[in-house]
Every structure is written in structure tokens, then in C-alpha cells.
C-alpha positions in Angstrom: 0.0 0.0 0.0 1.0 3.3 -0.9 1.2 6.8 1.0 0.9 10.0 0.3 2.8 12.7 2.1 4.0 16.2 1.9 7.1 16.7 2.3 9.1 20.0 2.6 12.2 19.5 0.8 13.7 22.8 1.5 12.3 25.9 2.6 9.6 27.1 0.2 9.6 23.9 -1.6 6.7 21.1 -1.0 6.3 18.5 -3.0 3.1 15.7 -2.7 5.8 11.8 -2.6 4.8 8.3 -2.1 5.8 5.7 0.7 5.8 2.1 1.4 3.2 2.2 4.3 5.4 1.0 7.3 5.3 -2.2 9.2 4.0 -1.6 12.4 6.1 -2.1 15.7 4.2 -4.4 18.9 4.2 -1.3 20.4 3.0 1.5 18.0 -0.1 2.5 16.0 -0.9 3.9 12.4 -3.1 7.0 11.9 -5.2 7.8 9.4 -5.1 11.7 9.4 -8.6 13.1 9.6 -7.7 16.5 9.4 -4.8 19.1 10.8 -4.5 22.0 11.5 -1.6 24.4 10.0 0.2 26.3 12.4 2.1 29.6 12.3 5.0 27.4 13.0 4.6 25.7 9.5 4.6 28.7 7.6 7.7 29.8 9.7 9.5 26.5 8.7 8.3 26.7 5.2 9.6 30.6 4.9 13.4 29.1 6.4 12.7 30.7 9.7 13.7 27.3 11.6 16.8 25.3 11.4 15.6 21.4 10.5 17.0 18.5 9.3 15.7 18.6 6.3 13.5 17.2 4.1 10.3 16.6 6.9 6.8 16.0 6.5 5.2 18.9 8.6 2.4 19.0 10.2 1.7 18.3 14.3 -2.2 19.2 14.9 -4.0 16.2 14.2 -7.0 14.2 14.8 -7.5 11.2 13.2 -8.5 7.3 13.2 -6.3 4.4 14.5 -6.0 2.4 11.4 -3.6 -0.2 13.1 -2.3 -1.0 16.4 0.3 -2.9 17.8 -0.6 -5.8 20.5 1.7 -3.6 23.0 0.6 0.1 22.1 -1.8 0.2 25.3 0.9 -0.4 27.6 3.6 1.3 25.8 2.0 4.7 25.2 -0.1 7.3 27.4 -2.8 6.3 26.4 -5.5 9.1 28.0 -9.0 7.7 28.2 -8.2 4.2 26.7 -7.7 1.8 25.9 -7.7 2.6 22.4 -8.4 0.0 19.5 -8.5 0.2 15.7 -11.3 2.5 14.8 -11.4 5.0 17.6 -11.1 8.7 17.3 -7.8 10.4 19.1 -5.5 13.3 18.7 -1.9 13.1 19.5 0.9 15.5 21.5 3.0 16.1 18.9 6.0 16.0 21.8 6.6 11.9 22.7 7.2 11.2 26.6 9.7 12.6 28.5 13.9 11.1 28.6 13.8 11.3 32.2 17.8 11.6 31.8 18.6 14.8 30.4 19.6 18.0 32.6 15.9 19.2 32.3 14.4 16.0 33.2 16.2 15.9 36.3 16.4 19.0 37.7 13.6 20.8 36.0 10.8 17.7 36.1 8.1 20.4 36.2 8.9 21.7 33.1 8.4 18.6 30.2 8.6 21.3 27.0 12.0 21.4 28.5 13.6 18.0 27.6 16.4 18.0 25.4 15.4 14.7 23.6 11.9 14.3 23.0 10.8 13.8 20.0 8.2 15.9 18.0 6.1 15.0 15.0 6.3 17.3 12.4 9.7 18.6 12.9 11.4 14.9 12.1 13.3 13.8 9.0 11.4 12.2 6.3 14.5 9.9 4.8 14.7 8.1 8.5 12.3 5.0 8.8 9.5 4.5 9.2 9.6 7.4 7.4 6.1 9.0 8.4 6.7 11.3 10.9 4.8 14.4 10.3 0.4 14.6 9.8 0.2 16.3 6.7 0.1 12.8 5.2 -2.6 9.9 4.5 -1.3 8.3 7.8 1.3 9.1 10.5 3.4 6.7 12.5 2.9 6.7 15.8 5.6 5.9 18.1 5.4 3.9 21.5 7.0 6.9 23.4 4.3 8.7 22.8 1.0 10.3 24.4 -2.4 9.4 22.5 -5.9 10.8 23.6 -9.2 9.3 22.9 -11.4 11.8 21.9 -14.4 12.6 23.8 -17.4 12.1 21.2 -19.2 15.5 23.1 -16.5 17.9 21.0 -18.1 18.6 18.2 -16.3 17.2 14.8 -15.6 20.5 13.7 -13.3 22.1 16.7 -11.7 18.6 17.5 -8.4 19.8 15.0 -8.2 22.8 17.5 -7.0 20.2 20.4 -3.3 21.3 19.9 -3.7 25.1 19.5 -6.3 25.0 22.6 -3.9 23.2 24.5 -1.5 26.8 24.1 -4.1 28.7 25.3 -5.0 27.2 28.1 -1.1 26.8 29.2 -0.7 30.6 28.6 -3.6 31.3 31.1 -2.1 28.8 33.3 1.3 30.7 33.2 -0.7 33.4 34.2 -2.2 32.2 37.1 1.1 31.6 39.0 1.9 32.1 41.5 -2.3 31.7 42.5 -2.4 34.4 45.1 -5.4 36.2 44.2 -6.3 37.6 47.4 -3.7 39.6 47.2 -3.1 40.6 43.8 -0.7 38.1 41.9 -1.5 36.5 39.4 -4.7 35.6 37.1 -8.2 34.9 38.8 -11.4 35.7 38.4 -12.0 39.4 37.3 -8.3 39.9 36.0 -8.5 42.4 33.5 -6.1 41.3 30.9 -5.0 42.7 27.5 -4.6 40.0 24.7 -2.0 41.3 22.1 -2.4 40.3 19.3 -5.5 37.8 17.4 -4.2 35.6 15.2 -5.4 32.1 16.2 -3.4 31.6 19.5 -4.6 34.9 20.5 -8.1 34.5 19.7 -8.4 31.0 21.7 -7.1 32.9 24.9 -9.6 35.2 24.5 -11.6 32.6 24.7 -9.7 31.1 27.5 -10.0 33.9 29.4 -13.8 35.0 29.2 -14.9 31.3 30.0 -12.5 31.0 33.0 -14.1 34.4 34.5 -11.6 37.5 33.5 -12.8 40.5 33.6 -11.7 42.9 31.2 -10.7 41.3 28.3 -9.1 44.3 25.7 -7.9 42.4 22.4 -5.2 44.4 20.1 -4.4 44.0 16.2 -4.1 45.7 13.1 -6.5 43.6 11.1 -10.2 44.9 11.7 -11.6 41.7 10.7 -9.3 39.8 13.8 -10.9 42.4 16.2 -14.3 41.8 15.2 -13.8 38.0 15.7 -12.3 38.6 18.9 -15.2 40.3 20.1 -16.9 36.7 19.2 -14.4 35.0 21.1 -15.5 37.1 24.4 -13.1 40.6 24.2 -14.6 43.4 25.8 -12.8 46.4 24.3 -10.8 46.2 20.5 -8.1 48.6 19.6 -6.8 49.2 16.1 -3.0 49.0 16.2 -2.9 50.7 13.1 -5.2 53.2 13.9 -3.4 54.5 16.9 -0.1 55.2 18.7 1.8 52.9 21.5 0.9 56.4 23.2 -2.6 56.7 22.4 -2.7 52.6 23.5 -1.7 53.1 26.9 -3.5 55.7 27.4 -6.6 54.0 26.3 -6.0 50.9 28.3 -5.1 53.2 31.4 -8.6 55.3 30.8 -10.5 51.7 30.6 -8.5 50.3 34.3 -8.9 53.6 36.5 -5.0 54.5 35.4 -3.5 51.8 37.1 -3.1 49.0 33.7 -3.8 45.4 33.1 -3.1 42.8 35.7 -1.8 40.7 32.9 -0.4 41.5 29.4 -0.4 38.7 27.3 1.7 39.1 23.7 0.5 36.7 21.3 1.7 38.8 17.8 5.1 37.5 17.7 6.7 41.1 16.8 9.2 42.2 19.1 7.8 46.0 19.5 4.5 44.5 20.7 6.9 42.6 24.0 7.9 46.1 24.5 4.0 47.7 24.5 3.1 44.5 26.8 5.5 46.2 29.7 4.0 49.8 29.0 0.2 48.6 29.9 0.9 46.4 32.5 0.5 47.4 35.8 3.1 47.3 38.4 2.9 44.1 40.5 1.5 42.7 37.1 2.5 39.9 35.1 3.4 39.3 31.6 3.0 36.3 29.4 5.3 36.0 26.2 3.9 33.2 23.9 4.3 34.9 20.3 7.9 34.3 19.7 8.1 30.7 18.6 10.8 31.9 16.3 13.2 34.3 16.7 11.5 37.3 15.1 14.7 40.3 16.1 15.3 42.6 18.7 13.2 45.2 20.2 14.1 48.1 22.2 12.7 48.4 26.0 13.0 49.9 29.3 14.2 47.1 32.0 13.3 49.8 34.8 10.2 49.2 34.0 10.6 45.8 35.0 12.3 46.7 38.2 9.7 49.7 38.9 6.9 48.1 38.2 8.0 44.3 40.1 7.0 42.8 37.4 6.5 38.7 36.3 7.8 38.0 33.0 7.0 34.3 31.6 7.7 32.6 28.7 5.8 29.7 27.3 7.8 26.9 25.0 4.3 25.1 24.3 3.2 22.8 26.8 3.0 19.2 29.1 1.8 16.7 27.4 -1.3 16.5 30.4 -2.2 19.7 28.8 -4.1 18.3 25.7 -6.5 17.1 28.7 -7.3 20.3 29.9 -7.3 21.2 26.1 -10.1 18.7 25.6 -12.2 19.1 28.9 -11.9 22.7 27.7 -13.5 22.2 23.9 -16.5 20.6 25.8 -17.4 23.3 28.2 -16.9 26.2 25.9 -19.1 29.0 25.3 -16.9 30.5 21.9 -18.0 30.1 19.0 -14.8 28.3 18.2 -15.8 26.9 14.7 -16.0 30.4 13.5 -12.3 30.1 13.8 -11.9 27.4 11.3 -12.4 29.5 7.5 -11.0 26.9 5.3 -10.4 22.7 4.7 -8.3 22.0 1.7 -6.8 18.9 0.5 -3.9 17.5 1.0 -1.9 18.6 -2.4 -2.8 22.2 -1.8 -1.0 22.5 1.6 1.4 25.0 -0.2 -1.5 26.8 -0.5 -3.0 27.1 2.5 0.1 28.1 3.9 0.3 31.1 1.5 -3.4 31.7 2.7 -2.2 32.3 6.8 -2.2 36.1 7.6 -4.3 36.9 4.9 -7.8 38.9 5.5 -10.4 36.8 7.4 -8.4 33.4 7.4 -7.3 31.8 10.6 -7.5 28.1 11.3 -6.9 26.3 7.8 -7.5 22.9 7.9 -5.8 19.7 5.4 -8.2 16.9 5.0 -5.9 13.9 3.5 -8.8 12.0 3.0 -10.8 14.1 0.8 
């Protein structure tokens, strides 16, 4: 049987290949790809933003069918709301479990994004058997080592690709809950009043994040009209045009809408430098900011670190999440209130991938979704 792939060559090449589909290890599983998602990632991959060994097969948020399993997958994998047999519906981390050996994994155990040999679909080399090791493909090798969730049959079919991206979200509101004092101020609770910085997807599902946990305040930021509009959808209070207005006239805005103190927490989801440096102007002091938009290294910025030190600020990074996080992604995509399959403006198949990454920061597109099946 045959396979069809993408495969990134190079930068800014794709190309659609065939492989032998793989003989399956006691202690793995074949899935068939349903759908996934593209990320922002991909297009930064695809534009030579990332160092890889390539060429890859891209792709890491996926939901799809288990075509085959191995008589030892159960036991060998994390399997989350198993077992799981041939058939079933499930979604996979793209990260596999943990070394447990590694500098991180020993002194940092809390941290799992952190281990320096995991490895992540998506990101692998396509000329290393079993070859399959990225979802924008008929069917993706699934490892042993790695983390497998049965999907709950209340998400509806539609948001179920949005597992992966979801599971962001809800770590970046996590981050900002630490360190969970409230009652006196620090960090994210209830009634936090928190500017979102930017609306591409990530952004947009922690606006959603955040008006479904309780925040109070939510004021969403971009320059694209059309994002602000859907992040009103997605539960934002108050939009501001960044290309309408000043840094100046923004802090002054968000200081008129929080009785000229500023946000308890500023989260930066645009992945532009300058917009780090706004985050620390409309904070307020004893406040907290969140830096998740910087998945690649997008320059330098110019800021104040006084600010830091005069305000007593929290600055946190996120490097995407545990792996336990895809079950707070899920338990999340069954309580929600969002709209969240406004967020999802296109399903293409698998040969026009190249498209659809062309399509990402364009006017009204957000969550593009390949359908190797169709």
C-alpha cells in the first residue's frame, strides 16, 4: 500500500511523494489523518525561519483514526481515556514522553517542554524510517513513546483539529495564574482584567480562554479589523486598532479603561518584538506578563528594564506545553461557550498545503484545515 505525504524538501519547496506504508512495531499505531490543522509554526518552517534536518513532512495538529495498532501500544503509550483500538477517534501531543535523563528532566521535572530529547512530530526527517513522521500525510506513524488521547465524542467534529492550538491557550492562562495568590493581587483569577496582544489564532483561543474561566476585562489588540471583530466573538470586551493609533494613544486608552492603574496581565501573542515592549507599558506594576508569540526568533526590540524593576513585574515565557495539557485542552473544547468553529475559514486537501500556507495572515483566514482523506 501506498502513502501520500507532503514533504518540505527545503524551505519554500513542498512536493506531494509516495511511501511504502510502514510495518507496524508491537508497540506502536498507524493513523489515518482526519484533518490538521496548520500552524504559524509551519509557515515559519516553510519561509526558512527554523533550522531542521531537512527534508520533513510537517504537520503536528491532528486528529484522526487508529487504522492499526500494535498488541503492546496500550501499555507502551499514554494512552489518555483508553484503551484505544482500531477504529477510535484520538489526537496526539505532537512531543513523545519525556527522557527522564537529560539536565531538564532531572532537575527541572516540572517543566516537560523542556527535555532536550523528545521527539516531536512534524519537525522529524522524512528519509529516517518508518519514514512518516509528520500529519500532513494519509497516515502518520505513531511511536510507542508517545501520548495518544481518545477523543471525547461530546466535542463537536468540527473544533476537535483545535486540540493542539487550545492546548496553548490554556497553558498561557495557566502561566498566568502563577503564583495563584489572588487575594492579594498576583496572578490571574477571576476578574483579572487582561489585555490579549495580538488575534491571530493563538490569541483569539485565549480570549476565549479567558472569558470562559471568568476575567474580567478582556481588551484584544491587532491591526486587522476583521481579527478584532472576531475577537469580540471570542468574548473581548474592548478592541483597539494598532494601526489606527499610537503605542501612546494605547496606553492611554487601556489606562482610561482600568482607573490608570493597567492590566493585571499583558499577554503578547503577535510574535513582533515591538509588541513585547508595549506589553511592559500597559501592565500594571505588580502585574504579570505572558510571552507566547515568539516561537521563532523574530529580532530585537528596544525596551525599558526599569520598567521591570519599577513596576515588580513577572515576566513568563511559554515553550508550548505538558503533554497532560491536551486534557485540559479537551475538557476545555467541551465546556466552551466561543463560537470556536467560527475560527476554522478553510479545509483544503492535501496537495494544496502550499496553498494554505500562502493563505495564513491573509484577510479573514485563521485556522486552515488539510483533509488527506478528501
Amino acid at each position: 500500500m501506498q502513502v501520500q505525504a507532503a514533504v518540505m524538501l527545503q524551505p519554500g519547496q513542498i512536493e506531494i511523494r509516495e511511501f511504502e506504508k510502514p510495518s507496524l512495531a508491537d508497540d506502536a499505531l498507524l493513523l489515518q489523518v482526519d484533518r490538521v490543522g496548520i500552524c504559524g509554526t509551519d509557515k515559519h518552517v516553510y519561509l526558512g525561519h527554523v533550522a531542521l534536518n531537512f527534508p520533513i513532512i510537517p504537520g503536528h495538529e491532528v486528529v484522526g483514526t487508529v487504522a492499526e495498532i500494535g498488541k503492546n501500544a496500550n501499555q507502551a503509550m499514554n494512552v489518555m481515556g483508553g484503551p484505544i483500538k482500531a477504529g477510535d477517534r484520538v489526537t496526539v501531543v505532537p512531543g513523545s514522553k519525556n527522557c527522564g535523563r537529560c539536565y531538564y528532566c532531572l532537575h527541572v521535572p516540572g517543566r516537560p517542554t523542556l527535555c532536550s530529547n523528545r521527539r516531536i512530530y512534524g519537525f522529524g526527517n522524512s528519509e529516517t524510517p518508518p519514514y512518516l513522521h509528520g500529519d500532513f500525510a494519509e497516515y502518520t506513524y505513531i511511536h510507542g513513546d508517545s501520548w495518544v488521547y481518545k477523543m471525547p465524542e461530546s466535542i463537536p467534529e468540527e473544533i476537535r483539529v483545535l486540540t493542539e492550538p487550545v492546548a496553548v491557550a490554556t497553558r498561557v492562562v495557566g502561566r498566568a495564574c502563577a503564583p495563584g495568590l489572588p487575594q492579594v493581587g498576583d496572578g490571574y483569577s477571576i476578574g483579572s482584567r487582561v489585555a490579549v496582544l495580538g488575534c491571530g489564532p493563538i490569541g483569539l483561543l485565549v480570549v476565549a480562554v479567558l472569558r470562559d474561566s471568568g476575567a474580567g476585562t478582556i481588551i484584544a489588540t491587532d491591526m486587522v479589523e476583521s481579527r478584532l471583530e472576531m475577537a469580540k466573538q471570542m468574548g473581548a470586551d474592548v478592541t483597539i486598532n494598532v494601526g489606527e493609533t499610537t503605542p501612546e494613544e494605547r496606553v492611554e486608552q487601556i489606562q482610561d479603561l482600568t482607573n490608570g492603574v493597567g492590566v493585571d496581565i499583558a499577554i503578547e501573542c503577535a510574535g513582533l518584538p515591538s509588541v513585547f515592549a508595549e506589553a511592559l507599558d500597559v501592565v500594571r506594576r505588580g502585574g504579570k506578563v505572558i510571552e507566547v508569540g515568539h516561537y521563532t526568533d523574530s529580532g530585537d526590540t528596544q525596551i525599558r528594564p526599569y520598567q521591570i524593576c519599577n513596576k515588580d513585574l513577572d515576566v513568563c515565557g511559554v515553550w508550548a506545553y505538558p503533554q497532560i495539557q491536551f486534557q485540559t485542552a479537551l475538557d476545555f473544547l467541551q465546556i466552551t461557550r466561543a463560537p470556536l468553529h467560527e475560527l476554522i475559514t478553510h479545509h483544503l486537501p492535501l496537495h494544496q498545503l502550499e496553498t494554505g500556507i500562502d493563505m495564513l495572515g491573509q484577510e479573514g483566514v485563521y485556522k486552515i484545515v488539510i483533509e488527506p482523506q478528501s
